[in-house]
Backbone as JSON, one array per atom type, in Angstrom:
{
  "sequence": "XXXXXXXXXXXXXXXXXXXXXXXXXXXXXXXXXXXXXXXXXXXXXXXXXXXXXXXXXXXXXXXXXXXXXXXXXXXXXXXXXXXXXXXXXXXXXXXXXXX",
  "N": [[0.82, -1.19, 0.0], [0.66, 2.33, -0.97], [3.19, 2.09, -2.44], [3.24, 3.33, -5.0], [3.42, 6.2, -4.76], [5.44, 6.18, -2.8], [7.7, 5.01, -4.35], [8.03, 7.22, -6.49], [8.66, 9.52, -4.94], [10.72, 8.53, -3.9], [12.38, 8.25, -6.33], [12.19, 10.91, -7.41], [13.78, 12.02, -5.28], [16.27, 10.97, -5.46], [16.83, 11.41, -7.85], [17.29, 14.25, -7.55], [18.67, 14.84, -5.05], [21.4, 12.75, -5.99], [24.03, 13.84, -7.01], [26.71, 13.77, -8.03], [27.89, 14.88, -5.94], [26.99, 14.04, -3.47], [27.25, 12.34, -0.56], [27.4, 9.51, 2.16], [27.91, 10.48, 5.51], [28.23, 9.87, 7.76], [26.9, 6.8, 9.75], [24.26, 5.44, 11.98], [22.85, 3.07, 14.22], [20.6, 1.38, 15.78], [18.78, -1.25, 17.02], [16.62, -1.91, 14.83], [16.01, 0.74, 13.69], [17.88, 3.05, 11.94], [19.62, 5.46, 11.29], [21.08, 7.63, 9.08], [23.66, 9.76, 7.79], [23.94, 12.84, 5.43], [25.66, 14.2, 2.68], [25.01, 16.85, 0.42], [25.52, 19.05, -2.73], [23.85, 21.37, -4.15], [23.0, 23.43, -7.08], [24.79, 24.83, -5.64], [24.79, 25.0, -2.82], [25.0, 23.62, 0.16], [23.65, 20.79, 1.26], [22.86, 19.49, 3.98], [21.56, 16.69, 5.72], [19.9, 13.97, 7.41], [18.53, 10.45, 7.11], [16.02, 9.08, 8.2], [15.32, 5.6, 9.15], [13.15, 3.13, 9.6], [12.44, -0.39, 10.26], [10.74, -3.49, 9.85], [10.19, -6.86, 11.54], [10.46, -8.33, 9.06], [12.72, -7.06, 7.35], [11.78, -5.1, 6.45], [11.2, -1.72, 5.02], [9.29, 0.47, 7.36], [9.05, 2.82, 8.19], [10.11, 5.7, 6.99], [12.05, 8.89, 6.84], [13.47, 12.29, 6.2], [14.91, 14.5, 6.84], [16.43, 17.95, 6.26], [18.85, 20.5, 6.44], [20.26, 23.82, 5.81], [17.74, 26.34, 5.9], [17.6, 27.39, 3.56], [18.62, 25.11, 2.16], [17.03, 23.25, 2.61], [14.58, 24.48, 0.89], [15.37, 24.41, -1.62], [16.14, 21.86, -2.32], [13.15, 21.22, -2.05], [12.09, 22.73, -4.21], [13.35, 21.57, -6.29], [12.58, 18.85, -6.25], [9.98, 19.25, -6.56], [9.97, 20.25, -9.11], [10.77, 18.0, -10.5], [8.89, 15.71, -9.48], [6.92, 16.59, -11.09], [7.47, 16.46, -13.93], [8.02, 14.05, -13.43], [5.67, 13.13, -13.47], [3.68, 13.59, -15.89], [5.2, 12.52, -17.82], [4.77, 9.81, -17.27], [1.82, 10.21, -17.46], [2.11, 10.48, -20.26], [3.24, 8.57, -21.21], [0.9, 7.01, -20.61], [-0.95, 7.66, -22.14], [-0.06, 7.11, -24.54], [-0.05, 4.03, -25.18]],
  "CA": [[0.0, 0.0, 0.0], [1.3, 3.21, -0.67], [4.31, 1.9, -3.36], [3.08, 4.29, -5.84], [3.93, 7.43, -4.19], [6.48, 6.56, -2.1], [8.94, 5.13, -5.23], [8.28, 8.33, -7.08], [8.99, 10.31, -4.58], [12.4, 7.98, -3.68], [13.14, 8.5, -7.08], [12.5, 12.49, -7.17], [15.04, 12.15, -4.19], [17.62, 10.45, -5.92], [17.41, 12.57, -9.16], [17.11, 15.84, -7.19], [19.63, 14.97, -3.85], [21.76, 12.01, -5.96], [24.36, 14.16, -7.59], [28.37, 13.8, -8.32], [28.96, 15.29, -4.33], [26.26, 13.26, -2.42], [27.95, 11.09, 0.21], [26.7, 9.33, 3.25], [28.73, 10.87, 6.31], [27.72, 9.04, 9.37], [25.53, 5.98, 10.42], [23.61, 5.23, 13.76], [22.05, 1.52, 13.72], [19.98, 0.8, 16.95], [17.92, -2.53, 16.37], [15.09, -1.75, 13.83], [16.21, 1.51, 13.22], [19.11, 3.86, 11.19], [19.75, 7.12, 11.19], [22.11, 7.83, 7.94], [23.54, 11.38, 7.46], [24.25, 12.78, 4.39], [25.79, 16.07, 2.89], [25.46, 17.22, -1.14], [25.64, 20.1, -3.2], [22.45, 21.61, -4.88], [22.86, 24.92, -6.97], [25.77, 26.33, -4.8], [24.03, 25.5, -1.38], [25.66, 23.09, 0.77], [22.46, 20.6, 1.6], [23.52, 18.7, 5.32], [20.65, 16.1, 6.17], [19.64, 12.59, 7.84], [17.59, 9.94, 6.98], [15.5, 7.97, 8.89], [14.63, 4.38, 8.78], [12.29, 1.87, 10.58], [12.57, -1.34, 9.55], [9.63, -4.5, 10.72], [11.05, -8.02, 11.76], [11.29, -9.05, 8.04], [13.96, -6.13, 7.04], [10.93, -4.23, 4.98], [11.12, -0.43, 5.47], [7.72, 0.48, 8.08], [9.1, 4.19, 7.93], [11.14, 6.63, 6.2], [12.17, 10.41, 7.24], [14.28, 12.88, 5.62], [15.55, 16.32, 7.34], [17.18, 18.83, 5.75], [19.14, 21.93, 6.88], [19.6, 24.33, 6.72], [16.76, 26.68, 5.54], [17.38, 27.24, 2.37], [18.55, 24.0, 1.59], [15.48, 22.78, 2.26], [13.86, 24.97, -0.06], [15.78, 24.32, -2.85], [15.32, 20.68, -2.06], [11.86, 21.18, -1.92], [11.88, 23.11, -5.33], [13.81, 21.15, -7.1], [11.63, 17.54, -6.17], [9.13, 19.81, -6.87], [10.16, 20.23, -10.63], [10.97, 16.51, -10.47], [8.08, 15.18, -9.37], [5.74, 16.95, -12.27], [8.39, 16.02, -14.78], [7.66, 12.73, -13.93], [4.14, 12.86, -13.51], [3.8, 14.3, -17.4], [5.94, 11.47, -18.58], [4.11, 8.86, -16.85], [1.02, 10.42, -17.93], [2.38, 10.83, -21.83], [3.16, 7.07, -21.57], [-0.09, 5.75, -20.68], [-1.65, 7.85, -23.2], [0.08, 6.85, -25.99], [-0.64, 2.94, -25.21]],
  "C": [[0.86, 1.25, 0.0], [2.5, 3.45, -1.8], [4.21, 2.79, -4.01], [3.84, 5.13, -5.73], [5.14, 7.04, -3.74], [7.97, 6.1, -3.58], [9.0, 6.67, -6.1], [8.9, 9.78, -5.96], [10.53, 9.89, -3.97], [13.12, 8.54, -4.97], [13.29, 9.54, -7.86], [13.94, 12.48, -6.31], [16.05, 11.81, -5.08], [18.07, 11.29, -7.05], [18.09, 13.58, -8.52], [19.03, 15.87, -6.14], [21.36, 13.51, -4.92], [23.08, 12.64, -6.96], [25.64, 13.53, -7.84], [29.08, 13.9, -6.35], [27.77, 14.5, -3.26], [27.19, 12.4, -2.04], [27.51, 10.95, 1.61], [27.74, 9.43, 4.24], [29.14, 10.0, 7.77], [26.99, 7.88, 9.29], [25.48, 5.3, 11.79], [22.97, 3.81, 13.23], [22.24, 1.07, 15.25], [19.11, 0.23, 16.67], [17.43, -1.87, 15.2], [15.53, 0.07, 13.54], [17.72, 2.21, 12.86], [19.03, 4.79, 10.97], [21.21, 7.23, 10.38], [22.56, 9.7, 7.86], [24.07, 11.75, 6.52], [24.71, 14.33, 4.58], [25.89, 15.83, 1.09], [25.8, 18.29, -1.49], [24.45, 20.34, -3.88], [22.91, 22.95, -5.19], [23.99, 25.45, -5.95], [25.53, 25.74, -3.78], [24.33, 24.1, -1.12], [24.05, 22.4, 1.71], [23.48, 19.58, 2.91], [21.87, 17.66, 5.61], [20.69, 14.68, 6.58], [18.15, 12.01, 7.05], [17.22, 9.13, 7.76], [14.86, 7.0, 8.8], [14.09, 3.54, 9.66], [12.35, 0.85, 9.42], [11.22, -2.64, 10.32], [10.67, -5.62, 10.86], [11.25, -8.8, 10.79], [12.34, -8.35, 7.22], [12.92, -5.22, 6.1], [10.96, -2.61, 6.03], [9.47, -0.02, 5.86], [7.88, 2.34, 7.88], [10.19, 5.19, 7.55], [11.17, 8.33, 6.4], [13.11, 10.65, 6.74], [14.11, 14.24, 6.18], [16.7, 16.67, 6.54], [17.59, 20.13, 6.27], [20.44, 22.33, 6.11], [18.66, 25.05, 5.25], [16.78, 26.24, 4.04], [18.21, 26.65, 1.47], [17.93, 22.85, 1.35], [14.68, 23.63, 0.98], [14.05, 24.86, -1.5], [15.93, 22.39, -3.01], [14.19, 20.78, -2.61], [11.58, 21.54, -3.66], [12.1, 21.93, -6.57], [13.12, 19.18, -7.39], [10.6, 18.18, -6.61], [8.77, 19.16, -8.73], [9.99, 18.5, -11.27], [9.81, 15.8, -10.91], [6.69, 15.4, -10.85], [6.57, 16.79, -13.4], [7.8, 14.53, -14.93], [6.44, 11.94, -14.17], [3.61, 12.85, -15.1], [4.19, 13.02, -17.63], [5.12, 10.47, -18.31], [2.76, 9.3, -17.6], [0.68, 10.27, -19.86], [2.37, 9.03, -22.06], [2.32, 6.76, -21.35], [-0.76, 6.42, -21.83], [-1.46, 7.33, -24.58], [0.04, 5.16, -25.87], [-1.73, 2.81, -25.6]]
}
């Protein structure tokens, strides 16, 4: 339940945050959960953030969080999944039409 959205919006993330300077800095791993921290580049602006993971007792992801700082590296985040996301919506949309 839910797959839909959440791969498109994993794979907004990855376009948007998955550049040349993305690299995972840190990781925390207490049972069932991971806290990853990351740092990229976006546009100039130096994005610093964690992710957060829950996991259930068969290794399937139950929940997923993403912080970003600071301000307005969230925002340009935000923009730029933005763009993403209706990019891919369009496309998806263009392909079922033309079936």
């Amino acid at each position: 339940r839910g797959s839909p959205i959440v791969m498109a919006y994993l794979s907004a993330a990855g376009q948007t945050l998955g550049n040349g300077s993305f690299r995972y800095i840190r990781e925390l791993i207490d049972g069932d959960t991971a806290v990853l921290e990351f740092q990229t580049k976006m546009d100039g602006i130096v994005v610093n953030g964690i992710d957060m993971i829950t996991f259930d007792e068969d290794g399937l992801i139950t929940d997923f969080k993403v912080m970003v700082r600071p301000m307005k590296a969230m925002n340009k985040v935000w923009e730029m999944m933005a763009t993403q996301l209706k990019s891919d919506q369009k496309s998806a949309t263009a392909g079922s039409s033309a079936t």
